[in-house]
C-alpha positions, 0 to 999 in steps of 0.5 A, a space after each residue: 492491539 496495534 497493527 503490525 507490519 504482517 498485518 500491512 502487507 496481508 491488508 495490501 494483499 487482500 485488497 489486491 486479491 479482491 480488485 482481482 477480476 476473477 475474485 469471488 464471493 469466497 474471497 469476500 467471505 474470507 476477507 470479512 473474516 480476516 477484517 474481524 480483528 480491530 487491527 487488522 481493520 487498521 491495517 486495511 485503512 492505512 493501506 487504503 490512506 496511502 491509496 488515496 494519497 498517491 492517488 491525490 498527487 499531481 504528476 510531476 513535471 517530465 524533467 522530475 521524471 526525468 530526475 527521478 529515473 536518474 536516481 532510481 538508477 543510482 539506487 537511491 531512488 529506491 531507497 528513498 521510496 522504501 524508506 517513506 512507504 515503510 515510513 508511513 506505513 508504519 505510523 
């Protein structure tokens, strides 16, 4: 069974939850049960492939922030950031 788009957002939960400081052995114990379905194992890999990508980008240059903070206030910005998370997250 494929992943669905539930099943992102509960994986980028989860994984919020346990970076959390005040997660426990109960939030453990909870995810590794709701990580048991091969899908929504797939779920928390995508998640965690978008991370490490972000992650692995060079910061752009002031004037691009600069650029892009100018498009965001225009609303496209925005837009166009959904538009390739839910892109990527969906393959």
């Amino acid at each position: 069974m494929t992943r669905t788009k539930e099943d992102v957002r509960e994986a980028a939960a989860w994984l919020e939850r346990l970076r959390a400081p005040d997660a426990g052995e109960e939030d453990h114990e909870a995810f590794e049960a709701w990580i048991a379905q091969p899908r929504r194992r797939d779920a928390v890999e995508a998640v965690q492939a978008v991370e490490a990508e972000i992650a692995s980008w060079d910061p752009p240059e002031p004037s691009v922030w600069r650029d892009l903070r100018v498009l965001a206030l225009g609303g496209a910005g925005i837009a166009v950031a959904a538009l390739a998370v839910a892109g990527v997250l969906a393959h």
